[in-house]
TORDREN-794702 format. One record per atom (N, C-alpha, C, O): residue in one letter; z negated, x, y. Coordinates in steps of 0.2 Angstrom, whole numbers, padded with zeros to 4 digits, always signed. Atoms other than C-alpha are relative to their C-alpha. Layout:
AZXY ...
//
This chain:
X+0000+0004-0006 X+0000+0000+0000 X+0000+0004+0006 X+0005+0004+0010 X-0002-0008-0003 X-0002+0015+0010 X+0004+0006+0001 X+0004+0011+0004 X-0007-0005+0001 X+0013+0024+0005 X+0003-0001+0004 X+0005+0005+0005 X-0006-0001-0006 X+0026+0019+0019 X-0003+0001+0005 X+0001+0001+0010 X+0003+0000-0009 X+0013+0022+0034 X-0002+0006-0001 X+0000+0010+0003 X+0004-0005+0002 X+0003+0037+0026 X+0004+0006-0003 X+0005+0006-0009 X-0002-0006+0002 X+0012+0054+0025 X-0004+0003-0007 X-0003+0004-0013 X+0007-0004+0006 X-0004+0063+0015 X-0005+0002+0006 X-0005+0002+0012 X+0006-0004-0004 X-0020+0071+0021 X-0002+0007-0003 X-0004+0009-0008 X+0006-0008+0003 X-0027+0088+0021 X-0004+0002+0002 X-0006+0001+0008 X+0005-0003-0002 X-0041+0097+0022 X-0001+0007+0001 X+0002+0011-0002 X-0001-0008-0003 X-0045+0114+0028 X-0009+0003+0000 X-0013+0002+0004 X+0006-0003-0003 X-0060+0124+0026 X+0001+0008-0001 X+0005+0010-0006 X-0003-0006-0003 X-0058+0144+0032 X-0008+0002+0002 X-0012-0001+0005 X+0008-0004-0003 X-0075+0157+0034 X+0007+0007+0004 X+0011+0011+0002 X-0003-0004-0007 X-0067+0166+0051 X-0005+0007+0003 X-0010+0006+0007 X+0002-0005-0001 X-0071+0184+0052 X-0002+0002+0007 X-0006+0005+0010 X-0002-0003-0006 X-0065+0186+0066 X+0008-0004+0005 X+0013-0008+0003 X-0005+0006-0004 X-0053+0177+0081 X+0007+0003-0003 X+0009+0008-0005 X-0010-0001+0000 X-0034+0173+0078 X+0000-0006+0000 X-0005-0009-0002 X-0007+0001-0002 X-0022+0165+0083 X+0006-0004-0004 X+0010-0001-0008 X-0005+0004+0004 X-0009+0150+0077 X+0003-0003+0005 X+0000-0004+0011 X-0004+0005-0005 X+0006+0142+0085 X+0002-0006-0005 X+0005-0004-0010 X-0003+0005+0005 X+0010+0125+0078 X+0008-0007+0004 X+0007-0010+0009 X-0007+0000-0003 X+0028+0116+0083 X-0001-0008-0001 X-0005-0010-0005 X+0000+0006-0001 X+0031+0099+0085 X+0003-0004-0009 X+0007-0001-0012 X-0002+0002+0005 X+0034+0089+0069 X+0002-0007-0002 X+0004-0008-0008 X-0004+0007+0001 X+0039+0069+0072 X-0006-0003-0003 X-0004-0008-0006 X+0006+0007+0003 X+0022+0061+0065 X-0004+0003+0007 X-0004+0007+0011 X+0005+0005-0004 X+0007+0054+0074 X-0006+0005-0005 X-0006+0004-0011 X+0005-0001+0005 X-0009+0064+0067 X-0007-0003+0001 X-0009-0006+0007 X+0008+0000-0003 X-0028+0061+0066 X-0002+0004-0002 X+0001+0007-0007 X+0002-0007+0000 X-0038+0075+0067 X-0008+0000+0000 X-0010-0001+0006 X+0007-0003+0002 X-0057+0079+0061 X-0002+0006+0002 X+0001+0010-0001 X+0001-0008+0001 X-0065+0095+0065 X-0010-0003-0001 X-0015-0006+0001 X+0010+0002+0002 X-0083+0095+0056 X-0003+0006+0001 X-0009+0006+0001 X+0002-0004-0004 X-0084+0111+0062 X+0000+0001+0004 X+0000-0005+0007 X+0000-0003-0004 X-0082+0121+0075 X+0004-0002+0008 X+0008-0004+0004 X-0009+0003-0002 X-0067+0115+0089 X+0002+0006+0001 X-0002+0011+0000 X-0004-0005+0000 X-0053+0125+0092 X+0000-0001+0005 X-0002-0006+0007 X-0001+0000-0008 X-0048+0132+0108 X+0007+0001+0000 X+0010+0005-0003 X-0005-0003+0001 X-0031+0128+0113 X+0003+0003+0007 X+0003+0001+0013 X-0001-0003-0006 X-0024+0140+0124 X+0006-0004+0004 X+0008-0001+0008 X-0007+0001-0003 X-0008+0130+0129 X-0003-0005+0005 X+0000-0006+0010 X+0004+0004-0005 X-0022+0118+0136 X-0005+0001+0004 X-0007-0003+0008 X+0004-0005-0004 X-0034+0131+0144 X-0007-0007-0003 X-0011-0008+0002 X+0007+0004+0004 X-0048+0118+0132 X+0000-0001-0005 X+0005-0001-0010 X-0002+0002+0007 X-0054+0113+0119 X+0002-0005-0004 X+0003-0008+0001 X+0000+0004+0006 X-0051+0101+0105 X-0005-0004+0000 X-0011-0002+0000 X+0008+0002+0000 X-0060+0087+0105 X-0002+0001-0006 X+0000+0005-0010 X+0004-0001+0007 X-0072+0084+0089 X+0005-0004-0004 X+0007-0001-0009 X-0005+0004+0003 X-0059+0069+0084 X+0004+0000+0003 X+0002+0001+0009 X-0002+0002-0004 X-0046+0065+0091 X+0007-0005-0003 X+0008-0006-0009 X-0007+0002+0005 X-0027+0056+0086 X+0004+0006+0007 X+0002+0008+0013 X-0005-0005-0002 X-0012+0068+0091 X+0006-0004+0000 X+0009-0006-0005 X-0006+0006+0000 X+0003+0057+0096 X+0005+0006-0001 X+0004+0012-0004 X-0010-0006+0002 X+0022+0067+0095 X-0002+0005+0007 X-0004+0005+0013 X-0001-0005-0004 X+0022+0083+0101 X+0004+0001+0003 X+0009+0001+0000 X-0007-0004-0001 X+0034+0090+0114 X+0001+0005+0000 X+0007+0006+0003 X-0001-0005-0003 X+0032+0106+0115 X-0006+0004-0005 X-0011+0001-0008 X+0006-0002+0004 X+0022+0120+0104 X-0006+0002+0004 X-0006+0002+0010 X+0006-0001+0000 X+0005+0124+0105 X-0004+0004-0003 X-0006+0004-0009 X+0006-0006+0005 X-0006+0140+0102 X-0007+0001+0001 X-0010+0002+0006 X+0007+0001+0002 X-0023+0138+0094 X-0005+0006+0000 X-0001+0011-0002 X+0004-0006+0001 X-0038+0152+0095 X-0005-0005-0005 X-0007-0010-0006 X+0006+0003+0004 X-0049+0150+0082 X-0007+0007+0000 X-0006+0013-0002 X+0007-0005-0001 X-0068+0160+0084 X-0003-0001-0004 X-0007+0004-0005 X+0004+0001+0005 X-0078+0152+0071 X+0004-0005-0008 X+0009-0007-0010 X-0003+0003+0007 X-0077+0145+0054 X+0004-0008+0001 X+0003-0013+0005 X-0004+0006+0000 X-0066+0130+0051 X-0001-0005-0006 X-0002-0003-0012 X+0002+0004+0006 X-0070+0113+0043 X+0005-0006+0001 X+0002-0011+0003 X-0004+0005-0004 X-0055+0101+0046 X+0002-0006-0003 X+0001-0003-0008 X-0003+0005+0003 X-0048+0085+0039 X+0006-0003+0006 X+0005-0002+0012 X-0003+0002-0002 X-0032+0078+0044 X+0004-0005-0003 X+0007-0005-0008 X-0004+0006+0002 X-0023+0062+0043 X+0008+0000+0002 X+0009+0001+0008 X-0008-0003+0001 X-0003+0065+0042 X+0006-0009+0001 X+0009-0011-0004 X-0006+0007+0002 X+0008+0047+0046 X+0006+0000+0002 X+0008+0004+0007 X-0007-0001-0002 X+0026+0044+0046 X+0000-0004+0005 X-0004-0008+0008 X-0001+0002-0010 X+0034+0040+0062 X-0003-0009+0003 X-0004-0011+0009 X+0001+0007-0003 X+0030+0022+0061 X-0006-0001-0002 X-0008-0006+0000 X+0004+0003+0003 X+0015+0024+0052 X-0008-0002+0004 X-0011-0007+0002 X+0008+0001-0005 X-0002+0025+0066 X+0002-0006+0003 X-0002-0009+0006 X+0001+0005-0006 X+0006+0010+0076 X-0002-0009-0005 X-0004-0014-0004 X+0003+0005+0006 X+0002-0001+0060 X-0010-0002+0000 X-0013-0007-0002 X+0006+0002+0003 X-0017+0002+0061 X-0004+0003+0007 X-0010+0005+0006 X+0005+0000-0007 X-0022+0006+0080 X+0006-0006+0006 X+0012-0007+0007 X-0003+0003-0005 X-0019-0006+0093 X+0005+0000+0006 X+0009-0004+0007 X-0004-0002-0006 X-0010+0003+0108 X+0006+0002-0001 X+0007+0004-0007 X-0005-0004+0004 X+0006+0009+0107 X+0001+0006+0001 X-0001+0010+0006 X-0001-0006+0000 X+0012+0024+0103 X+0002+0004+0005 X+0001+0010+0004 X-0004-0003-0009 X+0020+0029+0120 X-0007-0001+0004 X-0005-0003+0009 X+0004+0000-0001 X+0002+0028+0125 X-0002+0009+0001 X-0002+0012+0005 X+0002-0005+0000 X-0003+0043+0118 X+0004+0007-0001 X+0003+0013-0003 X-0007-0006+0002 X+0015+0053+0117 X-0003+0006+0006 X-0006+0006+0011 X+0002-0009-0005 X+0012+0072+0120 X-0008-0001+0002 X-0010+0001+0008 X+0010+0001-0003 X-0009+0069+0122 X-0002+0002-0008 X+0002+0001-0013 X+0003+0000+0005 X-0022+0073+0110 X-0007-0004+0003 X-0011-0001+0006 X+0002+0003-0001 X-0033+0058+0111 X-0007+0001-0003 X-0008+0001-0009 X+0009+0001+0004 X-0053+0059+0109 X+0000-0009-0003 X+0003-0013+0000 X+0002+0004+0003 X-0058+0046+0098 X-0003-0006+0005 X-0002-0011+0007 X+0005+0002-0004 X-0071+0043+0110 X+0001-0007+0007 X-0001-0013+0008 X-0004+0003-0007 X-0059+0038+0126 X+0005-0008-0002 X+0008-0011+0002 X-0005+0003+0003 X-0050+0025+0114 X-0006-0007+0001 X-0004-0013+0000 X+0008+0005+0001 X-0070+0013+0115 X+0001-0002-0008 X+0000-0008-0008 X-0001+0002+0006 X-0066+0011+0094 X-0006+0001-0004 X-0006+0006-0008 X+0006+0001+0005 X-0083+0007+0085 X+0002+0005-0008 X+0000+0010-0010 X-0004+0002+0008 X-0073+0006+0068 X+0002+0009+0000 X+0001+0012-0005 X-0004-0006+0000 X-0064+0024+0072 X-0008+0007+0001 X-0010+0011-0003 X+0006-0002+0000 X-0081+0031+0078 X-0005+0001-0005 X-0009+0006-0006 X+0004-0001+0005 X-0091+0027+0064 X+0003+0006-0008 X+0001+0011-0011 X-0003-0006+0004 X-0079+0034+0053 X-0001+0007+0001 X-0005+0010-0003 X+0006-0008-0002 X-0082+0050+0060 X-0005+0003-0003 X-0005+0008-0007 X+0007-0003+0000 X-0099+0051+0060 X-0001+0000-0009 X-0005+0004-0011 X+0002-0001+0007 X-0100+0048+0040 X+0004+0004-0001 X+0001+0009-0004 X-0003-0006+0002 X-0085+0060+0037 X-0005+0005+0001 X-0006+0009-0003 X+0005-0005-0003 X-0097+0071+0047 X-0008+0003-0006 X-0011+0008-0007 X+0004-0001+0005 X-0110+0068+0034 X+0001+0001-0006 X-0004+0003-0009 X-0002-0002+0006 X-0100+0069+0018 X+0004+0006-0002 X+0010+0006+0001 X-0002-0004+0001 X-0096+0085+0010 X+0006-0001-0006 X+0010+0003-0006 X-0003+0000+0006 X-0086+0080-0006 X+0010-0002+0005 X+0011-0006+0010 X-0005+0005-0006 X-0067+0079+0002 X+0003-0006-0005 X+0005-0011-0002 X+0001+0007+0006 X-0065+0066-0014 X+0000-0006+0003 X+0004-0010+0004 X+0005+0005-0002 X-0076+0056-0007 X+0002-0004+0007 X+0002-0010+0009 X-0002+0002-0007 X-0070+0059+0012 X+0006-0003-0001 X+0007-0008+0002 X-0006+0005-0002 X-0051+0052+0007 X-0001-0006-0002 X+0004-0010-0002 X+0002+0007+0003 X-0060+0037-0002 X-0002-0004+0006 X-0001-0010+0007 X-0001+0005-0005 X-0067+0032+0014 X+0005+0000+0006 X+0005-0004+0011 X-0006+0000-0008 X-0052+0037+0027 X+0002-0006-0005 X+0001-0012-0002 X-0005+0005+0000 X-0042+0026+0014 X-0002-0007-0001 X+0002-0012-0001 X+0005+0007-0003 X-0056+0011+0015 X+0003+0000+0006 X+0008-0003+0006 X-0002-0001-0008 X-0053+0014+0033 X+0005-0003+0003 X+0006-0008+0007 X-0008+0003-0001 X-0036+0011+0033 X+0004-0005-0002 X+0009-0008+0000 X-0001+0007+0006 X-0034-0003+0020 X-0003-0002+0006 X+0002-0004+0009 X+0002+0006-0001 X-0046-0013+0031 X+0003+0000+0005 X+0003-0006+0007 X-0003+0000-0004 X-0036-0007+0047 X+0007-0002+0002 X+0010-0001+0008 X-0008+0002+0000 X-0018-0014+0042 X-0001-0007+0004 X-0004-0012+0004 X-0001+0006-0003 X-0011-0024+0053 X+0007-0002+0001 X+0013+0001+0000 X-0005+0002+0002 X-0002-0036+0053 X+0007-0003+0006 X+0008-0008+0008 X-0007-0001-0006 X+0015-0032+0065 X+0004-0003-0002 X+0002-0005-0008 X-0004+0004+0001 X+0029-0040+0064 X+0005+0005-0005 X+0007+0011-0004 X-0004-0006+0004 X+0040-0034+0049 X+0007+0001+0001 X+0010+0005-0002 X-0004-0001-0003 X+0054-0036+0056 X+0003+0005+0004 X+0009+0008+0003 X+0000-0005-0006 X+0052-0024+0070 X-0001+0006-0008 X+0003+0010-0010 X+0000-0008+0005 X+0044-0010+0055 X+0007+0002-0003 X+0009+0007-0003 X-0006+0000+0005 X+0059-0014+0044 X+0007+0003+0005 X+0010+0009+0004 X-0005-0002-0007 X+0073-0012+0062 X+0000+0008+0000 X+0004+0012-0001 X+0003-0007-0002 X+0062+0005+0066 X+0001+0006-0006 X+0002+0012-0005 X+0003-0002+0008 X+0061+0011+0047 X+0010+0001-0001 X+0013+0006-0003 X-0009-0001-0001 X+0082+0008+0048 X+0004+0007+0002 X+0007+0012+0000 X+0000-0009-0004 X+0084+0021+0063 X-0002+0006-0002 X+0001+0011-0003 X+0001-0006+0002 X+0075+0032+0057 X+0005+0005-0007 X+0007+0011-0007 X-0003-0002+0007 X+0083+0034+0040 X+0009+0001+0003 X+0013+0005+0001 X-0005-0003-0002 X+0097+0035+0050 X+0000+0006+0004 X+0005+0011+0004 X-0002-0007-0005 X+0093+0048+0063 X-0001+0005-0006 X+0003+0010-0006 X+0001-0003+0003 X+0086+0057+0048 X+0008+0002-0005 X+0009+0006-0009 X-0009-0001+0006 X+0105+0057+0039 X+0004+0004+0008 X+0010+0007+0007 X-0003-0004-0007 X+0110+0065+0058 X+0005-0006+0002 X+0010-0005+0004 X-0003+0005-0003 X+0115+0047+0065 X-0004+0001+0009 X-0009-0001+0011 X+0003+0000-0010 X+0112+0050+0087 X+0004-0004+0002 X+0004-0002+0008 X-0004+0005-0004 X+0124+0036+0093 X-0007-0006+0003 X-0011-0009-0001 X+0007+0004-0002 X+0110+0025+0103 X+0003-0004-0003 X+0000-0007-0008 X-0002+0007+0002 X+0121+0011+0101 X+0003-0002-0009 X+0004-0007-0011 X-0001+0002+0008 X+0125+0011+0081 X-0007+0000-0001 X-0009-0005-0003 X+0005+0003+0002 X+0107+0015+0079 X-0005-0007+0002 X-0009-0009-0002 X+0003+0007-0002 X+0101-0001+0089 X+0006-0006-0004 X+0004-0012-0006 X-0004+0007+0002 X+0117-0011+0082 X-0004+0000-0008 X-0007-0005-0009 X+0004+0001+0008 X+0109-0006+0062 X-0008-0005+0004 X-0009-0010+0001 X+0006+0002-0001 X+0093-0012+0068 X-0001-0006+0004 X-0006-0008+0006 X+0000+0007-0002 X+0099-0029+0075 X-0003-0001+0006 X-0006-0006+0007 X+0003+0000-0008 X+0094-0025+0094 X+0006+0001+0003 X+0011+0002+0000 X+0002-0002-0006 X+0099-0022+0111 X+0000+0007+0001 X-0005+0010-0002 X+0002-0008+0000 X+0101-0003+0114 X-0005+0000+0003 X-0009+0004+0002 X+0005-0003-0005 X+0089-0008+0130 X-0008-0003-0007 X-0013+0000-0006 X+0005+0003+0004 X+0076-0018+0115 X-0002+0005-0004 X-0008+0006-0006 X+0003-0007+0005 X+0079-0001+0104 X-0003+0002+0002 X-0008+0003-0001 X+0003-0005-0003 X+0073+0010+0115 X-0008-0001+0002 X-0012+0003+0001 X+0004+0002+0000 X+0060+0001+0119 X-0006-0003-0005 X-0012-0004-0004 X+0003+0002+0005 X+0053-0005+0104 X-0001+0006-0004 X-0006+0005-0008 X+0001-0006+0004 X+0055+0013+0095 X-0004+0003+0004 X-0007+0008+0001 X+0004-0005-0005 X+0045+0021+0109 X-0006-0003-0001 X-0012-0001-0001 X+0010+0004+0001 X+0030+0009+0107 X-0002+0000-0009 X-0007-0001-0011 X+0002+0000+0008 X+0031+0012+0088 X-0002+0006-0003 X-0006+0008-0007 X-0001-0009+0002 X+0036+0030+0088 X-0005+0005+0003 X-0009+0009+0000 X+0005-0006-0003 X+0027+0039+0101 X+0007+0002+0007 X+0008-0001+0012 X-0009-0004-0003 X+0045+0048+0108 X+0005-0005+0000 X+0006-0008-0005 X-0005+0005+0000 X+0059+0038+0114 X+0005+0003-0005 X+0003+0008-0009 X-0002-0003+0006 X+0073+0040+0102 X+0003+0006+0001 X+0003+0011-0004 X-0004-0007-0001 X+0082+0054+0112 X-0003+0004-0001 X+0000+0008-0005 X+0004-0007+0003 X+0065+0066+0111 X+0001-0001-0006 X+0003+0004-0009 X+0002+0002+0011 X+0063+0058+0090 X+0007+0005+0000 X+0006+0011-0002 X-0007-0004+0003 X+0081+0066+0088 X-0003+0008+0000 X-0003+0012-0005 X-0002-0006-0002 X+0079+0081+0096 X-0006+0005-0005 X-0005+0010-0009 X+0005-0003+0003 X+0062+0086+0088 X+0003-0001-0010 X+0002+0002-0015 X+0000+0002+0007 X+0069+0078+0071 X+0006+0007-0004 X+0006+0010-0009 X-0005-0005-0002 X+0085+0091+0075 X-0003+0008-0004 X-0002+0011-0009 X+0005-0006+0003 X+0072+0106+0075 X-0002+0001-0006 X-0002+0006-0009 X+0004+0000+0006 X+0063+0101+0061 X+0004+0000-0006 X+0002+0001-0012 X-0008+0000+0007 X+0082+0100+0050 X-0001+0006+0000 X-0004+0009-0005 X-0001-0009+0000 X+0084+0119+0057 X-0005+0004-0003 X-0003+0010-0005 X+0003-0002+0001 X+0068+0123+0052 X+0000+0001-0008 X-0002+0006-0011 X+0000+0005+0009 X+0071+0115+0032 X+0006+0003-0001 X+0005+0006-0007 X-0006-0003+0001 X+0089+0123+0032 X-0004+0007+0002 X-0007+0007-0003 X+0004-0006-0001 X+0081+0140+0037 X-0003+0004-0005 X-0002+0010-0007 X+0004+0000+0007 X+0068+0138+0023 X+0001+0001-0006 X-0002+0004-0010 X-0004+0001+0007 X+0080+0134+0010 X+0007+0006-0001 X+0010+0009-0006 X-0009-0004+0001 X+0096+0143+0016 X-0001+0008+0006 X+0002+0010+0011 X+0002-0007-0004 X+0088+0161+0023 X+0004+0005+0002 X+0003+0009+0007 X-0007-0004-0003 X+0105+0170+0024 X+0004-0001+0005 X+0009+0003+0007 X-0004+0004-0003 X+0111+0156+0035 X+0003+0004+0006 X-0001+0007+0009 X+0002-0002-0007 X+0119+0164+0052 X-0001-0008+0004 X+0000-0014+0002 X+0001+0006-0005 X+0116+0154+0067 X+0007-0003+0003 X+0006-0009+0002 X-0004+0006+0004 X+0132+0147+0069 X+0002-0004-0004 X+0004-0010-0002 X+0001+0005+0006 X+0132+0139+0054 X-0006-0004-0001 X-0005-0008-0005 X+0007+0002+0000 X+0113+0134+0057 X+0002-0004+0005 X+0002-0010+0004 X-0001+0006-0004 X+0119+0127+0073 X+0005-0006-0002 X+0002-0012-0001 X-0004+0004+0002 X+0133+0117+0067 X-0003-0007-0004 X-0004-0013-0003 X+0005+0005+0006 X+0124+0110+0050 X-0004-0003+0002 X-0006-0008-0001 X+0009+0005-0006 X+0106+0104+0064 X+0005-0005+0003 X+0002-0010+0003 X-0004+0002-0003 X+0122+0096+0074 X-0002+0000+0009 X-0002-0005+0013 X+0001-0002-0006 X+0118+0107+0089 X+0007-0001+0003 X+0011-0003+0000 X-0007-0001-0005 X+0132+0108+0101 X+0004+0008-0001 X+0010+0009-0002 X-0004-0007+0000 X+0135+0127+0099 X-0007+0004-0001 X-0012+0001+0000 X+0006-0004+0002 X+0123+0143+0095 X-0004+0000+0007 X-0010+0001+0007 X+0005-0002-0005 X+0116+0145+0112 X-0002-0008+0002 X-0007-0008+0006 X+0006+0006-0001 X+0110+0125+0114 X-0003+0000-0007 X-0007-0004-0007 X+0006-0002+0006 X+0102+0129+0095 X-0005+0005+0004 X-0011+0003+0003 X+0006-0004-0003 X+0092+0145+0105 X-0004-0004+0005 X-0010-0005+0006 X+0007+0003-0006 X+0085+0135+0119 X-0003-0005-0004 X-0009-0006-0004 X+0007+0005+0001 X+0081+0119+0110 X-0006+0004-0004 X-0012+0001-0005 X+0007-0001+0005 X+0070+0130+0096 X-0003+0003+0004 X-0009+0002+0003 X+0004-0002-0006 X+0063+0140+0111 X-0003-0004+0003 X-0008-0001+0005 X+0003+0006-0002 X+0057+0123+0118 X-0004-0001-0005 X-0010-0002-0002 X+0003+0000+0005 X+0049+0121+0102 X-0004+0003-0003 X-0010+0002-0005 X+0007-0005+0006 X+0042+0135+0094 X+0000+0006+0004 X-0004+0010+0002 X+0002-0006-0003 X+0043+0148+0108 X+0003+0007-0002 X+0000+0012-0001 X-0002-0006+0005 X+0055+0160+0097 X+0007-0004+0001 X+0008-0010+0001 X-0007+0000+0002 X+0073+0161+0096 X+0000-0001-0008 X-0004+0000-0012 X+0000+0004+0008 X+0078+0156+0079 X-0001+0008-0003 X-0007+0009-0005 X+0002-0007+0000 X+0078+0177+0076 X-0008+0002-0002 X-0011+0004-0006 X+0009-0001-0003 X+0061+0180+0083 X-0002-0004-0007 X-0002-0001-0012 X+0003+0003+0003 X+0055+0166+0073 X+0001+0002-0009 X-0003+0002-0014 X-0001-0005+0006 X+0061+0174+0057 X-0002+0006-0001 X-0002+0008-0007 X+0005-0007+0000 X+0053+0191+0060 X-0005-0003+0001 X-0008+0002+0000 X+0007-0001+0000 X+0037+0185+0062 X-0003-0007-0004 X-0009-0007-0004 X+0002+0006+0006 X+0034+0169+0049 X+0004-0003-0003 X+0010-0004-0001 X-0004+0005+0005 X+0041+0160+0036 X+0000-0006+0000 X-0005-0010+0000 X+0000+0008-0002 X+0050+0144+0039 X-0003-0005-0004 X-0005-0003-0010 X+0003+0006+0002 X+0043+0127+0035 X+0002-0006+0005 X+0001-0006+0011 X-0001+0008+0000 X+0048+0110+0037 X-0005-0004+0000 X-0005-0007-0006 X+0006+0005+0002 X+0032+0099+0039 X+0005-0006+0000 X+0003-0010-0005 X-0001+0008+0002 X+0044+0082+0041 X+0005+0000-0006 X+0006-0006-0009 X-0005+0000+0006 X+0058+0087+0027 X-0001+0002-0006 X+0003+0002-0011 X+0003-0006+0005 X+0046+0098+0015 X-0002-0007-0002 X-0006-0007-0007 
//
């Protein structure tokens, strides 16, 4: 019942010797985020992390300092999946990392506080998915089904606004609108980020590729609008980013 909203969840626990350093790049889902330890400091925000918070779509990457140990849980949904089971819509919190707190959510807060008290993570995804079950709402299915269409379309490399609102039985001005309150990202950002995330999975899979051929196959325009938009993204030229880590696809993997 949670499979079409619910990407997965992970958990994270790390004894941190000493400070480093992670950049994490935008990836097309909506997260919730636990720190039962420590918070992170992220330097892209000159702050920290709150203790909970939801993470709407990323625009831009993001580098984390971590100084003490880490104890984390995370909730992972697909594009349409968080506007199922919070009220506001998702263009609310595009590009923010939302405290829990600021949302006034009893229901999200208690949550919390007993994750905070249970050590088994067993135990923690038996109540996140209580949580969730009791949090389904009930949206219109039509609208999920429309949104759920585009996607699978932009995800096959369909960008036409108007064929993906004509599949989806709207208005281009009704798609746009209606994907932006579901999604987080209008559909032009959703592409562009979805875009990155191909090149990142073709990278991963096809490591000989050159950029040419890598720009073409993501359906960049040409190799130098493939450099700026993954520099927008990850801070690295497709190069760079291949000298210093191995690719990963969190939305194609």
């Amino acid at each position: 019942m949670l499979a079409p909203y619910v990407k997965h969840y992970w958990f994270l626990k790390a004894n941190i010797t000493h400070s480093s350093r992670t950049r994490i790049v935008p990836t097309g889902h909506v997260c919730m985020m636990f720190h039962r330890g420590e918070r992170i400091f992220s330097e892209s925000d000159n702050q920290f992390q709150p203790q909970a918070f939801i993470s709407g779509q990323e625009k831009s990457f993001t580098d984390l300092l971590y100084t003490s140990d880490l104890d984390m849980i995370c909730i992972v949904f697909h594009p349409i999946g968080a506007r199922v089971f919070f009220k506001m819509p998702m263009s609310e919190i595009n590009g923010l990392r939302t405290d829990i707190y600021d949302l006034e959510d009893r229901e999200l807060i208690d949550l919390r506080k007993v994750l905070e008290e249970t050590q088994s993570n067993i135990q923690c995804a038996l109540l996140i998915e209580q949580f969730l079950f009791k949090r389904i709402r009930n949206l219109a299915d039509y609208n999920l089904k429309r949104i759920n269409t585009a996607i699978e379309l932009i995800n096959n490399r369909q960008t036409d606004i108007k064929t993906l609102a004509g599949a989806s039985c709207l208005s281009p001005k009704q798609f746009k609108r209606i994907f932006t309150e579901m999604v987080g990202a209008n559909p032009k950002e959703y592409q562009r980020v979805i875009r990155f995330q191909r090149a990142l999975f073709v990278l991963q899979t096809q490591s000989d590729i050159n950029m040419a051929q890598l720009a073409f196959e993501c359906g960049y325009y040409d190799q130098p609008h493939l450099i700026k938009e993954f520099k927008v993204f990850s801070g690295y030229t497709p190069l760079e980013y291949l000298a210093m880590c191995t690719p990963y696809s969190d939305y194609f993997s």
